[in-house]
VOTI-960801 format. One record per residue (C-alpha): residue number from 1; chain; y, z, x. Coordinates in steps of 0.1 Angstrom, whole numbers, plus 5000, padded with zeros to 4 digits. Layout:
+-----+---+------+------+------+
|   k | c |   yy |   zz |   xx |
+-----+---+------+------+------+
| NUM | A |    Y |    Z |    X |
...
+-----+---+------+------+------+
//
This chain:
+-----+---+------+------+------+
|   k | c |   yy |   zz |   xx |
+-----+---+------+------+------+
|   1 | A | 7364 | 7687 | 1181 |
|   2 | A | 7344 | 7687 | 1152 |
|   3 | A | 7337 | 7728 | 1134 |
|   4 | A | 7306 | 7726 | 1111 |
|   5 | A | 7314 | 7758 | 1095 |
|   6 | A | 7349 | 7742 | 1086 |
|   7 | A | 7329 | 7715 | 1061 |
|   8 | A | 7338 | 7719 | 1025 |
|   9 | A | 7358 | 7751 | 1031 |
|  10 | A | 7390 | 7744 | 1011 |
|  11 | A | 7426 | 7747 | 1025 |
|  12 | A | 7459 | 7750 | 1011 |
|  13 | A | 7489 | 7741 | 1030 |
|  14 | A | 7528 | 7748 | 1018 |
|  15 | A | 7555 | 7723 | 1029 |
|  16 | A | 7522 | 7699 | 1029 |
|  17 | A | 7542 | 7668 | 1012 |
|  18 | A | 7555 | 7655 | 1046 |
|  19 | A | 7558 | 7663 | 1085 |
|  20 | A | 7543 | 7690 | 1103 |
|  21 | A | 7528 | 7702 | 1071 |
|  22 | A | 7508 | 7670 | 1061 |
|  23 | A | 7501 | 7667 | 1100 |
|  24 | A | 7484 | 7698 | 1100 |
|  25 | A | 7465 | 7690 | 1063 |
|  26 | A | 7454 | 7660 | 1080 |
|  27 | A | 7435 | 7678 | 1109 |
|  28 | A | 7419 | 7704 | 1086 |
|  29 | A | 7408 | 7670 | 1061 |
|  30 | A | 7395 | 7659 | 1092 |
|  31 | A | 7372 | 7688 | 1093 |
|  32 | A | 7358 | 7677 | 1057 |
|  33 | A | 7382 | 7704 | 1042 |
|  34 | A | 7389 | 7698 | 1010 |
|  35 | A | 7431 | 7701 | 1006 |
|  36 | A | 7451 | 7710 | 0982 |
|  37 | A | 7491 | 7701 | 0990 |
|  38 | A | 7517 | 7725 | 0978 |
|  39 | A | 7551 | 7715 | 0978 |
|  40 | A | 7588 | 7715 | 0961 |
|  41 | A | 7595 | 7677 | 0969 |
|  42 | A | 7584 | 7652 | 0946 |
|  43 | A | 7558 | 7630 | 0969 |
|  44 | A | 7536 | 7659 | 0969 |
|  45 | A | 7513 | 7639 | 0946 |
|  46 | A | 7514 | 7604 | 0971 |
|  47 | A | 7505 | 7625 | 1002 |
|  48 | A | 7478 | 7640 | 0983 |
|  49 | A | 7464 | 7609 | 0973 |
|  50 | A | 7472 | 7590 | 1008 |
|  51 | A | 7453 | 7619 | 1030 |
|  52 | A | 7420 | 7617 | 1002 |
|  53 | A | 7428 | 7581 | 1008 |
|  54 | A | 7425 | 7581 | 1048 |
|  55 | A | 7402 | 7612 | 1052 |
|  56 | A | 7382 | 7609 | 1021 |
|  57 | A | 7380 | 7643 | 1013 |
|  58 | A | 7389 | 7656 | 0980 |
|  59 | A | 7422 | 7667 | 0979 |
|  60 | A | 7449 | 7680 | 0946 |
|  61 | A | 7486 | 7688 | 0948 |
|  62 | A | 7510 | 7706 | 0929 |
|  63 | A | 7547 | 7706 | 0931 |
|  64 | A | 7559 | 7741 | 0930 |
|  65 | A | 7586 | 7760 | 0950 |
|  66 | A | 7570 | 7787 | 0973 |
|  67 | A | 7597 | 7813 | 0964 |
|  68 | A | 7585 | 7818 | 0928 |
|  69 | A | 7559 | 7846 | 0932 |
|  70 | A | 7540 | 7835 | 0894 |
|  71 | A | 7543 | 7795 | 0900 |
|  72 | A | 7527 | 7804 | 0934 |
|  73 | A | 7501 | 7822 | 0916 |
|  74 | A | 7494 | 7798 | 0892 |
|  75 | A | 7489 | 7770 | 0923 |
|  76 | A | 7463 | 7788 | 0937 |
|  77 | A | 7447 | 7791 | 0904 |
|  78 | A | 7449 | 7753 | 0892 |
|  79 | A | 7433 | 7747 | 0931 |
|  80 | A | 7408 | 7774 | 0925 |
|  81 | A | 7399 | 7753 | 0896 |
|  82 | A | 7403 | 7721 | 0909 |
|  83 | A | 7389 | 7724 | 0945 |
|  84 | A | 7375 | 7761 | 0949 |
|  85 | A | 7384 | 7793 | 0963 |
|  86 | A | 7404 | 7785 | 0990 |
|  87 | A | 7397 | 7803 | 1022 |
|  88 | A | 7423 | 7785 | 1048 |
|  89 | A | 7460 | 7791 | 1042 |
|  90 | A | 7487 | 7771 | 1060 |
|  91 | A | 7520 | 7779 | 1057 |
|  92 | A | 7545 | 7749 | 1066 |
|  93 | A | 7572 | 7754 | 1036 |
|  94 | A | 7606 | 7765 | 1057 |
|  95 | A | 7638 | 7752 | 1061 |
|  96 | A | 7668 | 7760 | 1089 |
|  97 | A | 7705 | 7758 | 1089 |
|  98 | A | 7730 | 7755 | 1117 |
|  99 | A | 7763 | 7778 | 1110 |
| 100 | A | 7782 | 7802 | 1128 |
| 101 | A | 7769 | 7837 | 1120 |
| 102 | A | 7803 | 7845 | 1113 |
| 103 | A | 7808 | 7817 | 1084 |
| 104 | A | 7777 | 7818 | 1065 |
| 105 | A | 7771 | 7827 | 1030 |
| 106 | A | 7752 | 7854 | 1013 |
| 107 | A | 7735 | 7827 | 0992 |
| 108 | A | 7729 | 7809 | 1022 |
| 109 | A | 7716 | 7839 | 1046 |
| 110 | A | 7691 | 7848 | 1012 |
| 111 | A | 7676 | 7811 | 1007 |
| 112 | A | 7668 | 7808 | 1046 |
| 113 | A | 7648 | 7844 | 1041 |
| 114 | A | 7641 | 7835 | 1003 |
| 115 | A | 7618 | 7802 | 1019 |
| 116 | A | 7609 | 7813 | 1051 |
| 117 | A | 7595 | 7847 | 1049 |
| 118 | A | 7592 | 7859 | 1009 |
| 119 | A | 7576 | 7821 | 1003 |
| 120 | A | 7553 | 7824 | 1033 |
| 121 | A | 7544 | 7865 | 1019 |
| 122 | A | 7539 | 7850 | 0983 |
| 123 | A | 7516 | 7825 | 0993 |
| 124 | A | 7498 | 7848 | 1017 |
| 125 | A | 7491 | 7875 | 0987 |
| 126 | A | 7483 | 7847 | 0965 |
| 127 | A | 7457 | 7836 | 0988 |
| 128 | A | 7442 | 7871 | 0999 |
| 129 | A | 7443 | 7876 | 0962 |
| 130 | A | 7419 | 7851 | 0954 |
| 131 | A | 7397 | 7859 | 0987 |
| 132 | A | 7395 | 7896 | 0976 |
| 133 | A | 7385 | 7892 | 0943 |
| 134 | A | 7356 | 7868 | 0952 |
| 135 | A | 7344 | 7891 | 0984 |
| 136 | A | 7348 | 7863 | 1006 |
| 137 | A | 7364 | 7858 | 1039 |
| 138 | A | 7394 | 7834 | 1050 |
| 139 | A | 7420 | 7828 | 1081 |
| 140 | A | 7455 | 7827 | 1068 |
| 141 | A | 7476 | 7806 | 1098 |
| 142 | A | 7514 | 7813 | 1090 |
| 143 | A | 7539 | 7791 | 1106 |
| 144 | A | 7563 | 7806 | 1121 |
| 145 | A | 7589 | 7792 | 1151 |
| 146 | A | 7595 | 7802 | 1193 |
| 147 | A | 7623 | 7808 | 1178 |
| 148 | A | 7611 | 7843 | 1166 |
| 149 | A | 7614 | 7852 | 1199 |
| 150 | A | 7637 | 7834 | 1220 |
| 151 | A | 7673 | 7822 | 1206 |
| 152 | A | 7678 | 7785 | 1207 |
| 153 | A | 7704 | 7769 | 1228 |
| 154 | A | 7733 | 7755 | 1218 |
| 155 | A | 7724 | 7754 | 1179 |
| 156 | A | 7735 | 7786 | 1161 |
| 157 | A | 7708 | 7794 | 1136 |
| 158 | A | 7708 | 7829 | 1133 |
| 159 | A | 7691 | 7833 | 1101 |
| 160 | A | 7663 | 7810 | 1110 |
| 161 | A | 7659 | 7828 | 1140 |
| 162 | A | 7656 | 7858 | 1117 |
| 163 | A | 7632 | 7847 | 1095 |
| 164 | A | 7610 | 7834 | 1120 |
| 165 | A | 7604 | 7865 | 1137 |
| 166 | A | 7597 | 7884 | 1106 |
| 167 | A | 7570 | 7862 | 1100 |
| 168 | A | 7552 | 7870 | 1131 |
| 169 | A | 7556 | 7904 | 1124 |
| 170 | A | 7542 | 7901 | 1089 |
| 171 | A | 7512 | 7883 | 1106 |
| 172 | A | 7502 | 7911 | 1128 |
| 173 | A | 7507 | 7938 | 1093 |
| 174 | A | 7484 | 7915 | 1072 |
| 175 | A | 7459 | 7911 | 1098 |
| 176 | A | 7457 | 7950 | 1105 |
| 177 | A | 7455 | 7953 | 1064 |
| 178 | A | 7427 | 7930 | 1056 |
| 179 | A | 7407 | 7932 | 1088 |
| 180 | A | 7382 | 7952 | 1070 |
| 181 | A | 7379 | 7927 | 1036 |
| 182 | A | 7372 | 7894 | 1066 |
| 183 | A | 7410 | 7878 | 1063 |
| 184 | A | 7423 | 7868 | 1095 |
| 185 | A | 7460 | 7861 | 1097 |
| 186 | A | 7475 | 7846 | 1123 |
| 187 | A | 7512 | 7831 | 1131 |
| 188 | A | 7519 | 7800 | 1153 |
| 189 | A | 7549 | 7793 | 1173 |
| 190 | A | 7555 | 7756 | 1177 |
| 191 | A | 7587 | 7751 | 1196 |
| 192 | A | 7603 | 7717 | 1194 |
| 193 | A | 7583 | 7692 | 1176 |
| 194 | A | 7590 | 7652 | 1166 |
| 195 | A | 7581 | 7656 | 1126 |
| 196 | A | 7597 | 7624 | 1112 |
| 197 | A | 7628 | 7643 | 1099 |
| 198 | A | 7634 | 7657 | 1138 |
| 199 | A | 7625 | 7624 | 1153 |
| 200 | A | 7654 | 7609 | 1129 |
| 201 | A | 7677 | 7638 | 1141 |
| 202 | A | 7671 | 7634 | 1180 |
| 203 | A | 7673 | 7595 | 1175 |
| 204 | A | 7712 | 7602 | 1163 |
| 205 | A | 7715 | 7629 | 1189 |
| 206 | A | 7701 | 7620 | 1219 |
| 207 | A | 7726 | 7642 | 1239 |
| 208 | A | 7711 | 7673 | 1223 |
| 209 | A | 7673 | 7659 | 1224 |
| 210 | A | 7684 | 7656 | 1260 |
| 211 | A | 7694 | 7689 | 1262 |
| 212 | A | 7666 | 7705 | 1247 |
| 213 | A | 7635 | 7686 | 1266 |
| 214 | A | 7655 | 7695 | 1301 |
| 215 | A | 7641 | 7730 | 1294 |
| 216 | A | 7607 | 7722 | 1283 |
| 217 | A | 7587 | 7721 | 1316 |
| 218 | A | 7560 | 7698 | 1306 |
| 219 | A | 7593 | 7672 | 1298 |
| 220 | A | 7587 | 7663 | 1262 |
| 221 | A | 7589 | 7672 | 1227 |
| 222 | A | 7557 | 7681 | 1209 |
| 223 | A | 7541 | 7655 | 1187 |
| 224 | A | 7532 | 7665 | 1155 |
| 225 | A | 7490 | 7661 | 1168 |
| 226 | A | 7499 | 7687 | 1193 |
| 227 | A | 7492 | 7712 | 1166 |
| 228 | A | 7459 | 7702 | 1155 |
| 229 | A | 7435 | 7716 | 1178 |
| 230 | A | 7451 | 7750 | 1175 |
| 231 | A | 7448 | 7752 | 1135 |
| 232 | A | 7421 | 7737 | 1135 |
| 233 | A | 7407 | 7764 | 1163 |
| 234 | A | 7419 | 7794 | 1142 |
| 235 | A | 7408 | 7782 | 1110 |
| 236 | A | 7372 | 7778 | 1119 |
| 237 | A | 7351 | 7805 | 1133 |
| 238 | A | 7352 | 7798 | 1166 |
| 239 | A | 7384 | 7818 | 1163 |
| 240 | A | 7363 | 7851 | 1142 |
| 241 | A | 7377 | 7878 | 1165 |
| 242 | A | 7408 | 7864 | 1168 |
| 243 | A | 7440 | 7880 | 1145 |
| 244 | A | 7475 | 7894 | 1146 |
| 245 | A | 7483 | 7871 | 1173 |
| 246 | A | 7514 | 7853 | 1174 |
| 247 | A | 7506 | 7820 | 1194 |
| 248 | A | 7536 | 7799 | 1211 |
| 249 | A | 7530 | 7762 | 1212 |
| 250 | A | 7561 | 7750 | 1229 |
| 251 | A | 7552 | 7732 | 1259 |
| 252 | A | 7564 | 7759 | 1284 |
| 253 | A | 7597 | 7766 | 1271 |
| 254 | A | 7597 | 7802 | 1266 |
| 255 | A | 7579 | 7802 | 1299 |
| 256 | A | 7615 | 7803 | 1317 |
+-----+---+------+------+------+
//
């Protein structure tokens, strides 16, 4: 599926060093989107130059951690410079831990919600920022989990469960608030999906990768491709009159 109005638009994508993110950057890069690649991890700079490398789009990176409101701000500034206004936003950066609800930490509980939702708002603002103050329109697609609305079995993740859900509410409050200035926001749901950090985990696991594909009715996990045609879809404008929507991608599973 090829979207002409998608060519030269640039994106930016958080957590776009590796997995899902970069998966995700790839598809949009497919689209002749210029990317820029915002991430904490250090290979932020290789992925960069391996998707110009294999899509042959211009593409920048910047290592920054998405809870720091001004080095978010400056990110979107350096790829204003470097690339142009961007008016795609995808918002991959997020993390998840597995403790009892009873056991964890208050420094714990406040980076889960610290990454998850106040990085995905900061680099939501940033972007709208940038969008209002050159009158031009955008789609924002933020990342968020099925586990916003279902709780996973057996793992105990409360606060990732938490901070999932927040962000499909946050979704449906930005995309009421900036209707009117042409900025779509949307949230997307994936449920379980082999990124190469999950494929690792299942492959040392397989009793709980069992587990979890017995209660996905199409009888896999998603690949990370599985996402493409979906952001791809809501960052073009085939998608123009779509927003506030939280869309599950999950294979079934919060079907039953």
């Amino acid at each position: 599926m090829r979207c002409a109005d998608l060519e030269g638009k640039v994106a930016v994508v958080t957590g776009g060093a590796r997995g899902l993110g970069y998966s995700m950057a790839s598809a949009l890069a497919a689209q002749g989107c210029p990317v820029a690649l915002l991430d904490v991890l250090p290979e932020v700079d290789a992925s960069a130059a391996q998707l110009a490398q294999e899509s042959g789009v211009k593409t920048s990176s910047t290592r920054v951690d998405v809870t720091d409101r001004e080095a978010l701000r400056a990110a979107f500034e350096r790829t204003a410079a470097t690339l142009g206004t961007p008016q795609v936003l995808v918002t991959a950066a997020g993390i998840t831990v597995w403790t009892d609800s009873v056991d964890i930490d208050a420094d714990e509980w406040r980076r889960v919600m610290s990454i998850n939702l106040d990085g995905t708002f900061f680099a939501a603002q940033a972007f709208a920022r940038r969008l209002l103050d050159s009158d031009r329109s955008g789609s924002a697609i933020l990342v968020g989990s099925m586990s916003g609305s279902i709780v996973n079995v057996p793992q105990h993740q409360t606060s990732y469960n938490t901070s999932k859900a927040a962000v499909a509410h946050l979704a449906k409050s930005l995309a009421v608030e900036w209707a009117g200035h042409g900025i779509r926001v949307n949230s997307i749901a994936p449920g379980y999906f082999l990124s190469q950090m999950t494929r690792q985990f299942t492959e040392e696991n397989p009793d709980l990768a069992t587990g979890w594909v017995s209660r996905v009715p199409l009888g896999r996990m998603g690949e990370p491709e599985d996402l493409h045609g979906l952001v791809v879809y809501l960052a073009s404008e085939d998608s123009g009159y779509l927003t506030g929507q939280d869309i599950v991608i999950d294979g079934g599973y919060t079907a039953i």
